[in-house]
N, C-alpha and C positions, 0 to 999 in steps of 0.2 A: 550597894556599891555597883556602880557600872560599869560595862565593858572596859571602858576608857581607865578608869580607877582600877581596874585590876591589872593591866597591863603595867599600866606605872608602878603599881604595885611592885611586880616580877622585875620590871629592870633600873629602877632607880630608887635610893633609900630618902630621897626628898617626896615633899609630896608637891615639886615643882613641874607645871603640866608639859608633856613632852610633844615635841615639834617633830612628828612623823617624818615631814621630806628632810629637815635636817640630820634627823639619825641613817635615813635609808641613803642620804649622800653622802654622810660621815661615812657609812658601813662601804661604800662602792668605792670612797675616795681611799680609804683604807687599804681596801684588795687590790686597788693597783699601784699602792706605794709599797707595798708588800709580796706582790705575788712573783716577784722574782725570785724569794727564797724559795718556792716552788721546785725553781728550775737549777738554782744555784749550790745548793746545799747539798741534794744526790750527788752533783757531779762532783763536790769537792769531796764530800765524804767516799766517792767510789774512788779518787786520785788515780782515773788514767789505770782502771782497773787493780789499782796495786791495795783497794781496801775493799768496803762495803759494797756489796753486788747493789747493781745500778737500780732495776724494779722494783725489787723489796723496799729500796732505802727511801723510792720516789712516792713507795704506797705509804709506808712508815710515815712522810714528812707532811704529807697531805693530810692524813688522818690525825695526828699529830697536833696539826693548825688545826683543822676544825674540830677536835673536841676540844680542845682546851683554849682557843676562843672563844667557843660558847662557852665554854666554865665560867672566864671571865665576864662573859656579859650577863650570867644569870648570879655571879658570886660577888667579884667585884663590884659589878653594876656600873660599870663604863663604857667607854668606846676602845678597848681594848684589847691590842693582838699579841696573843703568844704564840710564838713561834720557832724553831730550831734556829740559835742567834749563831751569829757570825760572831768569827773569833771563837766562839766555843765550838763550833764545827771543826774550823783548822787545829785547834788543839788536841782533838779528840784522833782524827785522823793521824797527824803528821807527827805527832808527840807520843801517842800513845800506841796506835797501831803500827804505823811504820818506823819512826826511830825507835821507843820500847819495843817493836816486834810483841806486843798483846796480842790475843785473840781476837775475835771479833765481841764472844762471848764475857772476857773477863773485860774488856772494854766499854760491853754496856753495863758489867757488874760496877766498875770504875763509876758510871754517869748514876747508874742507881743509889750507890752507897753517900754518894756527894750530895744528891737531889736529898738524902734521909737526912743528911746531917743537915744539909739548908733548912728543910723544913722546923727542925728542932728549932735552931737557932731565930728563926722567924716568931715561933709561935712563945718562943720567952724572951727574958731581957738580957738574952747571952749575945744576940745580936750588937747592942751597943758597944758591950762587951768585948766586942769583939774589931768594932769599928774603932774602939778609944786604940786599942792593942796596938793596930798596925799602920805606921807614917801615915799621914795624907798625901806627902810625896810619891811612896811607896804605892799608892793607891793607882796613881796616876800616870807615874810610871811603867804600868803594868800594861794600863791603857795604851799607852804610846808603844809601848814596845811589841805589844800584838798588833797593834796597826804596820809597826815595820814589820812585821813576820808577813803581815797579807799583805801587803806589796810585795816582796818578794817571793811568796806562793803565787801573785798573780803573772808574775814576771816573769818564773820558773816554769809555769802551766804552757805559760803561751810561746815557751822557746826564745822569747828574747833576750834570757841570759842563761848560759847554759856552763855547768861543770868544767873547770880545769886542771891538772893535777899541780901545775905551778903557782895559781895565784887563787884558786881554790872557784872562783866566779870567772867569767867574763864574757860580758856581749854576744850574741851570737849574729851572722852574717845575716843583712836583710831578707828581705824575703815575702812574698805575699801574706800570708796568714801572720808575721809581724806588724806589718801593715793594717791590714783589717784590725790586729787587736787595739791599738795605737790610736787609729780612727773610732774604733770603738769607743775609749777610754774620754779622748776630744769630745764626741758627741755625749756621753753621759757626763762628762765635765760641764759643757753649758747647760744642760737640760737642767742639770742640780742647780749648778749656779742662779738660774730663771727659775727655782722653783717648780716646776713642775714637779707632778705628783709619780709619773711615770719615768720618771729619768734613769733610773734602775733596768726598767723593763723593755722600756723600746729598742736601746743600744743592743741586746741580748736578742731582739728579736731579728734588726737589722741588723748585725752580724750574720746571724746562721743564714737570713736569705741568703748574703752574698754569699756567703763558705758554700751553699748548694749551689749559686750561680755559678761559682770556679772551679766544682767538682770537687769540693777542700771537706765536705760532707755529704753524704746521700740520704733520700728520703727512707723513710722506712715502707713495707710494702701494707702494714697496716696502720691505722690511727689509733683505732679503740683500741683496748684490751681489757678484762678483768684482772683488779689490782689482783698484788702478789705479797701478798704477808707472811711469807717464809721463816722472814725474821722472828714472827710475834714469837715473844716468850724464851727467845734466844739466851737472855742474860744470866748469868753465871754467877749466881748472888753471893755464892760462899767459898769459891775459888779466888771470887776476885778482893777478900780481905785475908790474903796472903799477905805476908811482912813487906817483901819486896814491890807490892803496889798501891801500898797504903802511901808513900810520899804523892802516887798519882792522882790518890783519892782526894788528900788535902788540898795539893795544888788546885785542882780542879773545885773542888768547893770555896776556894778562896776568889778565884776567878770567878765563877755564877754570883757569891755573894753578892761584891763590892760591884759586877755588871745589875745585879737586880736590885740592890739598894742605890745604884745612881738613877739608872731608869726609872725606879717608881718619884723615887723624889722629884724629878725633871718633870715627870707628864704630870705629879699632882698640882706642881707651881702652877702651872697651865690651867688650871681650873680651877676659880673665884670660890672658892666653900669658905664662908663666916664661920662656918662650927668646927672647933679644936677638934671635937671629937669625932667629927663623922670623920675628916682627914685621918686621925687615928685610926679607925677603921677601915680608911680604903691602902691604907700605907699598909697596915697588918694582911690585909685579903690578898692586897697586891703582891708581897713576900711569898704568903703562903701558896697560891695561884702558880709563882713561878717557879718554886719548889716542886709543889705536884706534878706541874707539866714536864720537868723534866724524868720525875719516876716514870711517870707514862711513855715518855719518848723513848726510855730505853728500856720498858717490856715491849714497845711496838716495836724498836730496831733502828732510831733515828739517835742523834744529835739532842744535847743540851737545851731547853727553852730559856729565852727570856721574853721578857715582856717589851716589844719593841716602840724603840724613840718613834718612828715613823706611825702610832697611834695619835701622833701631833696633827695628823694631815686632819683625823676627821675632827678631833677637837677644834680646831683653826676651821672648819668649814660647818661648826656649832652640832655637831653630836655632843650631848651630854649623859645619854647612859648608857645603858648594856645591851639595848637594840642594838646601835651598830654595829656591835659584835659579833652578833647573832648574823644579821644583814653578813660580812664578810665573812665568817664560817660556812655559810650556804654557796655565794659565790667559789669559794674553794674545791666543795664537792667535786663537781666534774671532771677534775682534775685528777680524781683516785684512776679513772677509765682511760688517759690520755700519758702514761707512764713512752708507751712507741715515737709521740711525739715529744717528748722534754729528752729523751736519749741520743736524739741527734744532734741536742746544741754541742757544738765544739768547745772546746778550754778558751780558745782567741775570743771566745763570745762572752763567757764569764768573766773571765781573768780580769777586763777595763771594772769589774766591777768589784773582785777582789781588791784591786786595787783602788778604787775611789774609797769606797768604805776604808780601808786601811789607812787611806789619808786621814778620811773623819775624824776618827781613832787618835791617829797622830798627832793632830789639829787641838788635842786635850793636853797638849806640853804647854801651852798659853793660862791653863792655870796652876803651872807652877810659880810657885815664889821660892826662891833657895835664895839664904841668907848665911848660909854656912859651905863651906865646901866639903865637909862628910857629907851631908845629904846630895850635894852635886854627885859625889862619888858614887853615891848608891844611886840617884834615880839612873845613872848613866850605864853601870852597870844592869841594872836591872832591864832597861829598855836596849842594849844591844847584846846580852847572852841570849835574846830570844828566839830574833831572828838566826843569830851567829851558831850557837846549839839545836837549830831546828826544834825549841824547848820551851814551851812556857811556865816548865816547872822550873828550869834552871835560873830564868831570870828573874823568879820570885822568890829561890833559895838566896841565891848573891845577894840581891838587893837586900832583902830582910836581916841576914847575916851580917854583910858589911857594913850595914847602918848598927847595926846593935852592938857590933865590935869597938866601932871608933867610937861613938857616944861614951861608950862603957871607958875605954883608953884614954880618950880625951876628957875625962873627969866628968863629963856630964849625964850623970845619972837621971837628974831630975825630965830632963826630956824622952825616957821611955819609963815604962814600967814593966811590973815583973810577967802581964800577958806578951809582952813583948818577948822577952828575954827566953820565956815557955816555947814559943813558937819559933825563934831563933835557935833552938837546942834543937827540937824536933827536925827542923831545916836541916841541920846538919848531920841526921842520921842520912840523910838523904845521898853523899859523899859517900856513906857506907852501903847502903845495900844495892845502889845502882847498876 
């Protein structure tokens, strides 16, 4: 066996020959549809200092991406990036840290004990299981309604709608750094619209110029630093299956699920595999892969993984194994050393991007079909106690509950079953010990 054969060997389960400059532009085109989360994910998870301290979280998200995109590229054997996903960051923060007031510590027990039960649920057929259980509505809804939540975290970051005691929101007065975010958000709107691979990351870049050209942020007096892993090993594994945070635990496992079982199904459509079974096997890797990454993310001190849509860039520019993975895991690196510069972006630089992504999100109400009005009832509910509760567990208790209620009321049993009904009951201890 040669060189060449053993290589293929390590990153792909075909024995189809691989295209060197495609994998190494698959892996490059990756790291800059991606590397925003970089920058994006410390700062939401730190909120304006009101959570996770900003270095540790910057080392945590870095290190983070690159072992567990090389996992995937040497386990999966794709062009695949795991990463601290969006949506599961703001929930973690603003749901669990700051409106539950958690720890920092019983919050990563939260991510851990979620990440255990994904992986269970991945590695058997409790998965489907569990997919049969709960609406497709329901599913979708959840989607939508975490994309209103980050628009309105992106809205709230960047001061342009700010707290009232009479109508509880309202606009706040213009002003420069509304401006920039605004222009911001314009300039990442067309960039996505065109495609571009970068559209995430240039707006974020071009922002904080300006915010230093206006004095709206200052440089820092150094660049480099050695990462700060504070965090490692922080998590709270046995505090945080206390009664009153097990509804967080659910929550949040329900949320990673039905994010990592859409993701995997969308990037495998993307890729031409004749064999049932090898799809079976990269379906399964892929589960378990984003299961593990998030155990990992929360002994290192970061954020929830998923396996991100945006792995589409390299597939679409013909990476088909676990080279490019590898390829963007290494691009990542120098980023553990560079914590001084990502702490100067402002919120106005993030937030157009909180907010495009949240559109995304939202932009999944198009595959609803509601044919009934209980289900109207519930995805409607479910998709505005989210934002409305600052909660993504509250808009997954309502929805789930008020769908199980009327069915049940309106004589239609046959459209749920009794895993429905299980997790409807459980939802509602949630009422009690909140």
């Amino acid at each position: 066996m040669n060189i060449l054969s053993k290589i293929s060997s390590i990153f792909s389960y075909t024995t189809n020959p691989i295209d060197y400059k495609k994998e190494l532009m698959g892996g490059f085109a990756n790291f800059m549809a991606i590397s925003y989360i970089i920058a994006v994910n410390p700062l939401i998870l730190n909120a304006n200092g009101q959570g996770f301290p900003l270095n540790p979280t910057i080392s945590a998200t870095v290190l983070t991406i690159c072992i567990m995109t090389a996992f995937a590229g040497l386990v999966i054997r794709l062009p695949f990036v795991i990463a601290p996903g969006m949506g599961l960051n703001a929930m973690i923060i603003y749901t669990f840290a700051i409106h539950q007031k958690l720890s920092i510590p019983i919050t990563l027990g939260v991510i851990f004990w979620s990440s255990i039960i994904l992986i269970i649920f991945s590695v058997t057929n409790l998965r489907q299981k569990v997919i049969d259980a709960i609406p497709e509505v329901i599913q979708i809804a959840l989607s939508v309604g975490i994309g209103l939540f980050l628009i309105m975290v992106g809205l709230k970051n960047a001061q342009i709608i700010v707290s009232n005691p009479n109508t509880l929101l309202v606009i706040n007065k213009l002003n420069l750094s509304s401006i920039l975010c605004l222009l911001g958000f314009i300039f990442a709107a067309i960039l996505f619209i065109k495609h571009k691979t970068y559209s995430m990351l240039l707006p974020i870049i071009v922002i904080t110029i300006l915010s230093i050209i206006f004095h709206i942020t200052t440089l820092p007096s150094n660049i480099l630093t050695m990462p700060d892993f504070s965090l490692f090993a922080q998590v709270d594994i046995w505090h945080s299956l206390s009664l009153s945070v097990l509804p967080s635990i659910l929550s949040l496992f329900l949320v990673m699920f039905f994010d990592a079982t859409s993701s995997a199904i969308g990037l495998l459509t993307q890729i031409n595999h004749d064999c049932n079974d090898l799809k079976k096997i990269y379906y399964k890797k892929s589960l378990f892969s984003d299961g593990l990454g998030s155990v990992v993310s929360s002994i290192l001190g970061s954020s929830p993984t998923a396996i991100f849509v945006e792995s589409s860039v390299a597939i679409h520019n013909g990476a088909r194994t676990g080279l490019a993975s590898i390829v963007t895991a290494l691009l990542c690196v120098p980023f553990l050393f560079l914590s001084p510069l990502i702490s100067i972006i402002p919120p106005i630089a993030t937030s157009p991007i909180l907010m495009l992504v949240g559109m995304l999100m939202a932009n999944n109400y198009k595959k609803l079909h509601i044919h009934a009005f209980e289900d109207f009832i519930a995805v409607v509910l479910t998709a505005i106690m989210i934002p409305l509760c600052f909660s993504i567990t509250a808009g997954a208790v309502f929805g789930i509950i008020s769908y199980t209620i009327l069915k049940i009321l309106l004589g239609k049993t046959k459209e749920i079953n009794v895993g429905l009904i299980i997790v409807a009951i459980c939802c509602s201890f949630w009422f009690v010990i909140y």
